[in-house]
N, C-alpha and C positions, 0 to 999 in steps of 0.2 A: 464732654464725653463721659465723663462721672455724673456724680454729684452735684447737679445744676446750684443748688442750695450753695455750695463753697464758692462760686464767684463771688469777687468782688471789687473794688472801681475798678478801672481802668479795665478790666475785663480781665482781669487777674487770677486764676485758677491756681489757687493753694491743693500742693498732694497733701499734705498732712498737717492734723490739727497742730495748735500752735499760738502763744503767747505773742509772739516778733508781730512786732509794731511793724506796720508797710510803710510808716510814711517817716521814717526815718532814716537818717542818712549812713550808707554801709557801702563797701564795696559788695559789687557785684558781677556775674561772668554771665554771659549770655550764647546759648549754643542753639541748634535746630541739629535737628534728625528729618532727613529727607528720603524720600520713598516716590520711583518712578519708573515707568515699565510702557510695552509697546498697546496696554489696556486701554480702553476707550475711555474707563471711567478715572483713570489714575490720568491722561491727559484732561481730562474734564476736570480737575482737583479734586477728584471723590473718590473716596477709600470705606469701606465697610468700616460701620460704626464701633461696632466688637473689636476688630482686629487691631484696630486706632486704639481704642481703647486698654487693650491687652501692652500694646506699644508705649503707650506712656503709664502705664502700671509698673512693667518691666523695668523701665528706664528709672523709675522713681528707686522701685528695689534695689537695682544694681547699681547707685549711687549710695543710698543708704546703707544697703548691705557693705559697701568697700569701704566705707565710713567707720562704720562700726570695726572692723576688721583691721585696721590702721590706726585710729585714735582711739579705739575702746568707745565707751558711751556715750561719754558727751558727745553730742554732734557740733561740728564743726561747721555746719551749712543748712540754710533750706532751700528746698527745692518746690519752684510753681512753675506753673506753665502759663503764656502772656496770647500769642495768639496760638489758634486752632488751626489756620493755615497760611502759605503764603504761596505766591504766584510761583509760577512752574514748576512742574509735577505736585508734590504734596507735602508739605512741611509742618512740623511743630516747632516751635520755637520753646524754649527749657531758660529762667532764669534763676540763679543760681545763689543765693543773698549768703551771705561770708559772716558766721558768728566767731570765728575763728582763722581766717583767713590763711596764717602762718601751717596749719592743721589741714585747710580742706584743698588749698593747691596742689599738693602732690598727689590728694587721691584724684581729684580732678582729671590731672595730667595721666595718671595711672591709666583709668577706666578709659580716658583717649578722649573728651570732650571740649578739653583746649588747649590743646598739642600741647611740645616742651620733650616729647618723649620719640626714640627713634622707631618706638615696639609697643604699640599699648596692649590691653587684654584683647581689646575687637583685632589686633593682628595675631596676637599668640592664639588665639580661638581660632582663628582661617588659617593659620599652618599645622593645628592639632590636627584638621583633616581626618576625624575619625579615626584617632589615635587613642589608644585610653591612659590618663594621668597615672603616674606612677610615685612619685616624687618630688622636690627641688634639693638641688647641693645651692649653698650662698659660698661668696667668696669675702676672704677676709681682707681682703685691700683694696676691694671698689666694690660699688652698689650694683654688681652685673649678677645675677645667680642664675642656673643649667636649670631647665625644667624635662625630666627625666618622663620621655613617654617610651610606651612596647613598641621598640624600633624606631627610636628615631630621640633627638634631642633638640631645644631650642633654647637660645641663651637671650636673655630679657632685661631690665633692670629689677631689682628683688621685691619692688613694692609691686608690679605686674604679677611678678612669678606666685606670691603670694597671695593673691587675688584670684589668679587662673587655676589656683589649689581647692576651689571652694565651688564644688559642685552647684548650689543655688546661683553664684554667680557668672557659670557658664551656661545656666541653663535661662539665665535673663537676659544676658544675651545673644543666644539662639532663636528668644521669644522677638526680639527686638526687632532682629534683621529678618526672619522668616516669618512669621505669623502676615505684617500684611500684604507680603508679595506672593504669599503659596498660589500657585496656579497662575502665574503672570509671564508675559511673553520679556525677554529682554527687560527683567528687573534690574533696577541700582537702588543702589542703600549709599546714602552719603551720609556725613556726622560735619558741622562746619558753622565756626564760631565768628561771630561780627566783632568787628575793632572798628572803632571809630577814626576817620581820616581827618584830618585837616578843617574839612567842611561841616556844619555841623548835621548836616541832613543827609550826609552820603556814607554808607558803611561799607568797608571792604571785608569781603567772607576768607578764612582757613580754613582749606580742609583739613579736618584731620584724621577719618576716616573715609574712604571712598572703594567699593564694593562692588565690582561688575557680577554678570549670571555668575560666572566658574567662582567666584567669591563667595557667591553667597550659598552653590552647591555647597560648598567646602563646612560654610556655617551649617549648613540643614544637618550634615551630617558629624557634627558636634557631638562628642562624646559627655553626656554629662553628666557619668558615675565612675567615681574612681576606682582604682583596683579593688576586686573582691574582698574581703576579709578572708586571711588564708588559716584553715581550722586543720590542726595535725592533733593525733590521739598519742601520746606517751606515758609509758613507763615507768614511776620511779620509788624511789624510798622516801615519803618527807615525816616530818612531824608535826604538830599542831602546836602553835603559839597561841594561839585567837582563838574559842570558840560562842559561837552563840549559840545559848541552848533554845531561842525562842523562833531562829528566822535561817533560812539560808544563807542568806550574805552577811556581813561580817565576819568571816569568818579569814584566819590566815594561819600557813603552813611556811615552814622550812623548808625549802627545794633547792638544792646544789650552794648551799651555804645562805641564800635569799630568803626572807621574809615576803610574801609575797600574798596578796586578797587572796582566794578563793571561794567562788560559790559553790554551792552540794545539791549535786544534781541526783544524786545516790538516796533514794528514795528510802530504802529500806535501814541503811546507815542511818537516815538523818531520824527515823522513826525510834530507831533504836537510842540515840540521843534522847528523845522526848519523854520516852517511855521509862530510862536513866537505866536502861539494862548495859549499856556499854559503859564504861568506865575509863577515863583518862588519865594518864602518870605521867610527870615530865621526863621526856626525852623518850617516848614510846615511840619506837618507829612502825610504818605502815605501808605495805607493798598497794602503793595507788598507782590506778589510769585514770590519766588529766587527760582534757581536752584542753589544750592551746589555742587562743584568736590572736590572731595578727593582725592589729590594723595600724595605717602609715598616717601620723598626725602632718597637715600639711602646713598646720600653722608651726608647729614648733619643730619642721623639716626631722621627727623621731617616728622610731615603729613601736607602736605601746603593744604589749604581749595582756590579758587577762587568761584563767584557769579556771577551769569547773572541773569541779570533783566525780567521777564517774563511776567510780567502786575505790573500796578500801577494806584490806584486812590487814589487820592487827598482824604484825611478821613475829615471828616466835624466836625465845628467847632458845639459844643453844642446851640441851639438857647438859646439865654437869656429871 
C-alpha cells in the first residue's frame, strides 16, 4: 500500500527504516485490524487503496507515538505489516518484533492490540463520545487514574489515561476506525490478535477490540483537541530580575513573590529598551498588564501558566 520498494521476503512490509536484522530470532506479537460492512466491495475483500493506506499509516503512528510516550526514545519494538489481506471482510495483519520486550508489552496492551487490559485507549476513545479532554488525577496506591472530561469522567489504568491525553494519539485513532468505513452500510472495526494452539497450523483469534455502527459513531465523533488554552489579562506590581536588551524572550519579572519568564509584547517599552532611554534600578517596581496562558500538561497531569508583557509604567516613588 506504501512503498512497493520496502517489501521484502516473505512479503514483509517494513513501516519504518531500520537496521533489525529479519532473520533473527526475537520475540514477536502478531495482531490484524479488520474492517467489514454491508458494501459490496468490503464483502468482495476490497477496500479503497488510500483509505487502507491512511489505516496502516495511523496504526504505525499510534503505536510509535505511545512508544515514545512511555519509554521516551529508544524504541522498544518494530512494527511491519505481513499480509495485506485476509479472508472474510478485510484484514491487515500487523507484526510486532520486541527490541525490548519488558518495555513494549505494556504499551502494546495500552493501545489495545493484545489485550491484558479491561479499558484500552480504542475503549476510552468510544466513551469520550465527543467529550473534550480536560485532564487526568493518578492515584497513589494502584495503576487506575480518572480521565477528567466537560461532563463526565472515566477511570482507566494510568498508562491508557496517559496516552488518551495526547491529541495526535486520538486523532490516529479516529483515522483508524473511520477513514475506511466512511460511507458504509453496517460497518465493524474489529482489533484481534492470533495465539498459537496446540496444533501447529491452527491459530485461535482474541478480540481485543470489537466496534459495531453505534461504535464507531461514537469514534467519528472523537474529540481530538484538548481544552482551549485559557488567556485572562491582569493587573499587577512586578519587578524585573532578567532582562534582555536584544530580544523579547528572556526576559523575567517578580510577580506575587515568583520569579517567573516573561515575554514583551509592549512594543513601545521594548523600543525604549533598545534605544536605552529607559533605565533600570533594582527593586524598581512597575504598575504591569500581563496576559496570563493556561495550558493543562497532560503528560505531567500540571497546568503550566506562561506571561506576556502588555504595558508597563514605571510606578512613582512617593514625594517626600
Amino acid at each position: 500500500v506504501e512503498d512497493l520498494k520496502n517489501i521484502g521476503k516473505n512479503g514483509v512490509f517494513k513501516m519504518e527504516q531500520s537496521n533489525l536484522n529479519l532473520d533473527r530470532q526475537s520475540e514477536t506479537e502478531t495482531f490484524t485490524i479488520s474492517y467489514n460492512s454491508a458494501d459490496a466491495d468490503l464483502q468482495n475483500h476490497r477496500l479503497n487503496a488510500g483509505d487502507l493506506a491512511t489505516a496502516i499509516k495511523e496504526m504505525n503512528d499510534l503505536l510509535v507515538k505511545s512508544d515514545k510516550v512511555l519509554n521516551g526514545k529508544k524504541r522498544s519494538f518494530e512494527v511491519f505489516v505481513e499480509a495485506p489481506a485476509k479472508e472474510g471482510s478485510l484484514g491487515v495483519q500487523f507484526l510486532v518484533e520486541m527490541l525490548n520486550p519488558e518495555n513494549a508489552m505494556p504499551v502494546l496492551a495500552a493501545v489495545g492490540v493484545v489485550g491484558g487490559l479491561v479499558k484500552t485507549t480504542f475503549d476510552v476513545a468510544r466513551e469520550m463520545n465527543g467529550h473534550t479532554y480536560l485532564d487526568i488525577e493518578t492515584c497513589e496506591d494502584s495503576d487506575d487514574a480518572t480521565i477528567k472530561l466537560d461532563g463526565k469522567t472515566i477511570t482507566s489504568h494510568e498508562d491508557v489515561a496517559v496516552l488518551i491525553s495526547y491529541p495526535e494519539i486520538r486523532e490516529s485513532i479516529k483515522k483508524i476506525v473511520t477513514v475506511p468505513l466512511e460511507n458504509h452500510e453496517q460497518p465493524e472495526f474489529k482489533i484481534f490478535k492470533s495465539t498459537s494452539t496446540d496444533t501447529e497450523t491452527s491459530e485461535a483469534k482474541i478480540e481485543t477490540v470489537s466496534f459495531d455502527e453505534k461504535a464507531i459513531k461514537a469514534i467519528s465523533q472523537l474529540n481530538t483537541q484538548n481544552k482551549d488554552p485559557q488567556i485572562v489579562t491582569l493587573k499587577a506590581v512586578i519587578t524585573f530580575v532578567k532582562i534582555n536588551f536584544t530580544g523579547k524572550k528572556g526576559w523575567k519579572i517578580k510577580l506575587d513573590g515568583k520569579e517567573v519568564p516573561v515575554e514583551i509584547k509592549d512594543d513601545n517599552f521594548f523600543l525604549r529598551i533598545k534605544k536605552a532611554t529607559l533605565s533600570f534600578k533594582d527593586g524598581d517596581e512597575y504598575n504591569a498588564v500581563l496576559e496570563r496562558t493556561s495550558r493543562f500538561d497532560g503528560k505531567t497531569n500540571q497546568e503550566k501558566f506562561s506571561y506576556a508583557l502588555i504595558s508597563a509604567k514605571k510606578k512613582r516613588k512617593p514625594k517626600k
